[in-house]
C-alpha positions in Angstrom: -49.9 7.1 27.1 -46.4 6.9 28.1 -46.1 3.6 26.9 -47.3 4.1 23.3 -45.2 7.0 23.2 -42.0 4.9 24.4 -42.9 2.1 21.8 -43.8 4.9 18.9 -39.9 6.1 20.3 -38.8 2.7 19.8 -40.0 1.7 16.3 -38.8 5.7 15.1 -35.1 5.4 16.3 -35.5 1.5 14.8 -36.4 2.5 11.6 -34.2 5.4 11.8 -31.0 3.0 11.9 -32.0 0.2 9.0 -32.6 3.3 6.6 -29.4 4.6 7.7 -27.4 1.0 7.6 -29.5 0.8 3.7 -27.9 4.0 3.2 -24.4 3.6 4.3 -24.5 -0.1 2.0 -25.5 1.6 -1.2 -23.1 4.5 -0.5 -20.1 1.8 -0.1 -21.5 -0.4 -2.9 -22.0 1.5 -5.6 -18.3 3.1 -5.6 -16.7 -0.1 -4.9 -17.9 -1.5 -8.7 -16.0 1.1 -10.3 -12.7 1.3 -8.2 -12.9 -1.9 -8.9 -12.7 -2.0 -12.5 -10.8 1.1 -12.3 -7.4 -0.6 -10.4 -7.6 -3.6 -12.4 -6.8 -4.5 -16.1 -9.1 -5.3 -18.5 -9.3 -8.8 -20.4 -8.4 -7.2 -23.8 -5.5 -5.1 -22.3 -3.8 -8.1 -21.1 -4.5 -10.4 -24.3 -2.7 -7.2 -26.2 0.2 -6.8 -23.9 1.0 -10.6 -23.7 0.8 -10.9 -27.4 3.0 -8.0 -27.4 5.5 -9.3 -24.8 5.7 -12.9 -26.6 5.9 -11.4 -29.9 3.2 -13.6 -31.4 -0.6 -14.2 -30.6 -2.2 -17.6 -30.4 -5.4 -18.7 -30.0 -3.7 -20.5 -26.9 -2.7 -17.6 -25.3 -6.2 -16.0 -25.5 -7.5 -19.2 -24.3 -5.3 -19.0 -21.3 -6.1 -15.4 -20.3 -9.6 -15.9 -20.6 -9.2 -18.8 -18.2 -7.7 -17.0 -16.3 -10.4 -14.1 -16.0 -13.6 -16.4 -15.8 -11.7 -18.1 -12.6 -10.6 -15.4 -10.7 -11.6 -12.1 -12.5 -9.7 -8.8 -13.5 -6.3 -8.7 -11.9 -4.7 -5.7 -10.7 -1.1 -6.7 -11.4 1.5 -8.2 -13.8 4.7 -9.3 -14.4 6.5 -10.0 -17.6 9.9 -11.3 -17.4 12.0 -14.3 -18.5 13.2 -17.6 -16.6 15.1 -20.6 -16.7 14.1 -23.7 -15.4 15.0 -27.7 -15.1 14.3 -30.9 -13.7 15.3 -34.6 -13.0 13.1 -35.2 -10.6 14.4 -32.2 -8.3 14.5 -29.5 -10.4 15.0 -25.5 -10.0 13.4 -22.7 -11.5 15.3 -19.1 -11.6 13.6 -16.0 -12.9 13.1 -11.8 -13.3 10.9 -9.4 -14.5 8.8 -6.5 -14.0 6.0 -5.7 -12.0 3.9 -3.8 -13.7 0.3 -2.2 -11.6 -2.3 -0.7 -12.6 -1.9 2.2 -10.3 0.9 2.9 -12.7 4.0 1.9 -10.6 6.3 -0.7 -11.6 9.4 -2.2 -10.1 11.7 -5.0 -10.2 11.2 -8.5 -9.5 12.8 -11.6 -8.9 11.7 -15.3 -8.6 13.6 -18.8 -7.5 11.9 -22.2 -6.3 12.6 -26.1 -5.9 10.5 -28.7 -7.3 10.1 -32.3 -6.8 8.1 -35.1 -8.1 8.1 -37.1 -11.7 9.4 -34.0 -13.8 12.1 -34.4 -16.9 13.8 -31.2 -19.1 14.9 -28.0 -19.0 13.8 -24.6 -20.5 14.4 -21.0 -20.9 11.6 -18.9 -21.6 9.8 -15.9 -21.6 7.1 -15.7 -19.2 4.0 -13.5 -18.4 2.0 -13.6 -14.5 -1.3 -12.1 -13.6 -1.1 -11.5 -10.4 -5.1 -11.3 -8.7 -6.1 -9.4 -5.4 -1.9 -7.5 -4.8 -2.8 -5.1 -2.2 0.9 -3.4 -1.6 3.6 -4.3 -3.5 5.3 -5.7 -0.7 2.4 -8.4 -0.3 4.5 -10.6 -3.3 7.8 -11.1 -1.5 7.1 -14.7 -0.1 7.0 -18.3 -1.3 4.0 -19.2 -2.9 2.8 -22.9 -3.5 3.2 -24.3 -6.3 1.6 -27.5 -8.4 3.0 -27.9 -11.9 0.5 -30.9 -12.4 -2.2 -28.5 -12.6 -1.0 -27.0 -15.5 -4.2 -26.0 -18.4 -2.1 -26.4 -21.9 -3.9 -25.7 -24.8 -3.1 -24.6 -28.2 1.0 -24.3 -27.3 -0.2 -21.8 -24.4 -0.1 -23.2 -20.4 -1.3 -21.5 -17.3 -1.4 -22.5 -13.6 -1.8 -20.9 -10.1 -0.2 -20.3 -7.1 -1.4 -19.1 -4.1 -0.5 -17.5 -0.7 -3.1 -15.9 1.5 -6.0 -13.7 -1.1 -2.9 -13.2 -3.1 -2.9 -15.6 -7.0 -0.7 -15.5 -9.2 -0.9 -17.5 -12.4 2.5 -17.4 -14.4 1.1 -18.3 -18.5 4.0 -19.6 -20.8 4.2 -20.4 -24.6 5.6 -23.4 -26.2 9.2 -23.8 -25.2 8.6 -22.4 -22.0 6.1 -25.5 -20.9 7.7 -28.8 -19.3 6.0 -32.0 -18.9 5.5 -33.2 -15.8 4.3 -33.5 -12.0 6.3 -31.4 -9.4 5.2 -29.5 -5.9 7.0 -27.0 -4.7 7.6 -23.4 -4.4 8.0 -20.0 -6.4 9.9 -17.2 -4.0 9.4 -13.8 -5.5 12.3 -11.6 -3.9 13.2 -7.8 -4.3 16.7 -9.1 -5.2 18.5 -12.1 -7.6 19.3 -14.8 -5.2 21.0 -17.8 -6.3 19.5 -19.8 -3.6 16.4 -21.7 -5.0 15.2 -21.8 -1.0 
């Protein structure tokens, strides 16, 4: 008798603990969908406020975003700004902007990087980055890999991605603002305009 009771004991507290754990995994899942959409942008928000910032829309830049979103989903950042870049082989790329959350805050932002590899022009251009997974704001300041070859182009519209830890960020420029080309290097997103590209 005291065994049946021990094992009846047992299988209560057992069963006690998975409903609880089934409990406690709804509980978290079932929020988490809609902070989720809720601190990130829409894909219709950002196709608007690129064509906006460029001043034109393409089928390109459409093409781009929705790239964009199919590979790595809603982002929960932005930045729109302008840059200048250009390359002989080594080349440099200097830029600022804005970056705009969706928590509402914005703030200042500046980027600078080296390239190398079989690259040839120069640009000036404006340029607009989602930025996927930004968890403080802080989180952007560093060098983030980058590989021009990868570049997507269609339709006058390019997009490629850099990445540093769960932090992407996929800068998408129009026409003028593309180079031909193969280049590695790096994009370092400061607080404040540096004139070294290091």
């Amino acid at each position: 008798m005291k065994n049946l009771h021990a094992g009846s004991s047992h299988r209560g507290s057992t069963l006690a603990v998975l409903n609880s754990v089934l409990a406690s995994l709804w509980l978290v899942a079932t929020p988490a969908a809609a902070v989720d959409d809720s601190d990130t942008f829409d894909q219709d928000s950002i196709i608007k406020d690129a064509a906006n910032f460029f001043g034109e829309t393409t089928e390109g830049l459409a093409k781009v975003i929705e790239k964009g979103f199919r590979e790595h989903g809603r982002p929960n950042a932005y930045i729109k700004g302008e840059e200048v870049a250009g390359a002989i082989t080594l080349g440099l790329r200097y830029g600022e902007g804005t970056l705009v959350q969706k928590s509402g805050g914005t703030m200042p932002i500046f980027w600078q990087g080296p390239s190398v590899g079989f690259d040839l022009g120069a640009n000036a251009s404006k340029v607009f980055v989602l930025v996927y997974r930004l968890g403080k704001p802080e989180d952007i300041f560093m060098r983030f890999p980058a590989v021009d070859g990868s570049l997507y182009y269609i339709a006058g519209a390019g997009i490629n991605y850099q990445q540093r830890g769960k932090v992407i960020i996929a800068p998408i420029r129009l026409g003028v603002g593309l180079r031909t080309g193969a280049s590695i290097g790096y994009t370092h997103y400061t607080r404040t305009k540096s004139l070294n590209p290091l």
